[in-house]
N, C-alpha and C positions, 0 to 999 in steps of 0.2 A: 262696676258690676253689681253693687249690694243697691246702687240705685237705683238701676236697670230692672232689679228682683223685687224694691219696693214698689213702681211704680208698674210694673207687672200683675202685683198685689191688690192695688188698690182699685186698680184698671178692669182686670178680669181679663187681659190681653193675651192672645195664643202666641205660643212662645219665638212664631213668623215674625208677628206684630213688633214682639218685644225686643227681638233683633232688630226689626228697620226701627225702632224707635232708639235703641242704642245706637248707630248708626248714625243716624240724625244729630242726636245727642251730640259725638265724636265731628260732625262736622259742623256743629255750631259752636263748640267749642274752640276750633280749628279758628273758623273765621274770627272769632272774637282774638284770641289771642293777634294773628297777624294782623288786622284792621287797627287794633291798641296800638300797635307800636308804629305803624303807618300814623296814627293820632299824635305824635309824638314829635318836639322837635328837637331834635340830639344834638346835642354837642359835637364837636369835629371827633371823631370816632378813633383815628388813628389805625385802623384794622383793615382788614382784606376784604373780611365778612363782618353783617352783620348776624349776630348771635343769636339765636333765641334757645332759651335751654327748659327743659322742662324736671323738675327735683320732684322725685317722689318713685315710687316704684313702676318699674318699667310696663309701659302703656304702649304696647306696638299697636296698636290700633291709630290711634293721636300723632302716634309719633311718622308711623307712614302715611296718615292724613295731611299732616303737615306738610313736610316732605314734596309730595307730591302735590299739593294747594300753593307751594311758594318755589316751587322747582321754576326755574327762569324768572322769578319776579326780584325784586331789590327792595332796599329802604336805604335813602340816603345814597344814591348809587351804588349799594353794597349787595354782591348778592346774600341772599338770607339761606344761611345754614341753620339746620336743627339737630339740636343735642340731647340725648335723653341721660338722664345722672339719676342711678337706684342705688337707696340712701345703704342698698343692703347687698349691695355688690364691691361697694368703695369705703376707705377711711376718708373720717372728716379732711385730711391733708388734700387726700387725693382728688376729693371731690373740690374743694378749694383751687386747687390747680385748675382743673377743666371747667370750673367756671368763670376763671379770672377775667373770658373775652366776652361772658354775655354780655349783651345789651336790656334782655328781659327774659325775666325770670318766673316761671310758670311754676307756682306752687301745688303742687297733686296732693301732699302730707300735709300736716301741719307740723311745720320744723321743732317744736316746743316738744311731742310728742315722740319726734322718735330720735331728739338729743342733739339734733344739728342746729340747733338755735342760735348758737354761737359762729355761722358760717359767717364770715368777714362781710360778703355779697347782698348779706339781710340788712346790712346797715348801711353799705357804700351808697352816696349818691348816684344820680344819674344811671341806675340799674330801676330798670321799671320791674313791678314785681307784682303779680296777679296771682291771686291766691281763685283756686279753682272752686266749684260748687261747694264739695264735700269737705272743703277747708273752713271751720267755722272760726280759728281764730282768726280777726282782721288786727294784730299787731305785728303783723311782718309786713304786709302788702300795702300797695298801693293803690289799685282796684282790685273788688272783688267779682265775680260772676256769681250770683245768687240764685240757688232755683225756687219760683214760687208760683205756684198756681199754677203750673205745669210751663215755665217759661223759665229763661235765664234771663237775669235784669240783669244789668252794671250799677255798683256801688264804687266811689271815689272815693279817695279819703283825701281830702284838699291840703288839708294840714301836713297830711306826710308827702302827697307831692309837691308841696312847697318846698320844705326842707331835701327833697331830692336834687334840687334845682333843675330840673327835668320841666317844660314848658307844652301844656296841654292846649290842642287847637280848640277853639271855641265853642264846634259844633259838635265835639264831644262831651263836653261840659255842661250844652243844654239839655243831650238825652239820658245824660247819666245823672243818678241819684245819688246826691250827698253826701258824706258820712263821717263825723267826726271819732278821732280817733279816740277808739276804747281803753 
């Protein structure tokens, strides 16, 4: 929302505008998240579902975007469930529990910030973990979604997907930029 209000700002956009561009926003978001882990080649999963959870404070927008963008679709045979986890609704235990079955990990906060840093998930291998726009730290994640110049890029961080042991398709690698970890 404070994005939506800067870019409002800077825009001069009538506040129609700034809804369909929030909007937009929320559904490129959307796609990015499920296409990353479609990029992805997983390990044998062991689970019913495949996971995607989103950490940070609760975003129904995103979260029914979601939802309904991967309602009957799969990865890895799995159909894809969506989770949303508010860092301010749950203890750290609690929220540990429900996200024991992700597969990736949508970061909305940055976990340093509001004390979850020590979540077990922010270190486990093989959890893909995508730190969203407004997330400036890149020491939890694994991609980031940047906005710049009125666009969201993809930044990689090779070094910590390596150590994930997580295995990135090729032609994600060519369109994404770089990034050694901070």
């Amino acid at each position: 929302m404070l994005l939506a209000g800067f870019c409002l700002a800077l825009t001069g956009k009538t506040a129609a505008e700034s809804a369909l561009d929030q909007q937009k926003f929320i559904g490129v978001q959307a796609a990015y998240i499920f296409n990353l882990a479609r990029f992805v080649q997983w390990p044998a999963l062991g689970s019913s579902t495949f996971q995607i959870c989103l950490l940070g404070e609760l975003q129904q927008k995103l979260t029914t975007q979601l939802q309904q963008g991967t309602k009957d679709k799969t990865i890895q045979s799995l159909p894809v469930q969506i989770l949303a986890i508010d860092p301010a609704l749950l203890s750290q235990a609690e929220a540990e529990q429900q996200l024991q079955q992700c597969r990736v990990l949508y970061l909305m906060v940055d976990p340093a910030e509001t004390g979850w840093a020590l979540l077990a998930q922010l270190k486990q291998p093989q959890i893909l973990r995508i730190a969203a726009p407004q997330v400036t730290s890149q020491h939890f994640s694994q991609v980031n979604l940047v906005f710049e110049q009125g666009r969201i890029l993809l930044y990689l961080n090779s070094d910590s997907l390596q150590q994930s042991g997580l295995q990135v398709n090729p032609a994600l690698l060519s369109i994404a930029r770089q990034r050694t970890k901070s």
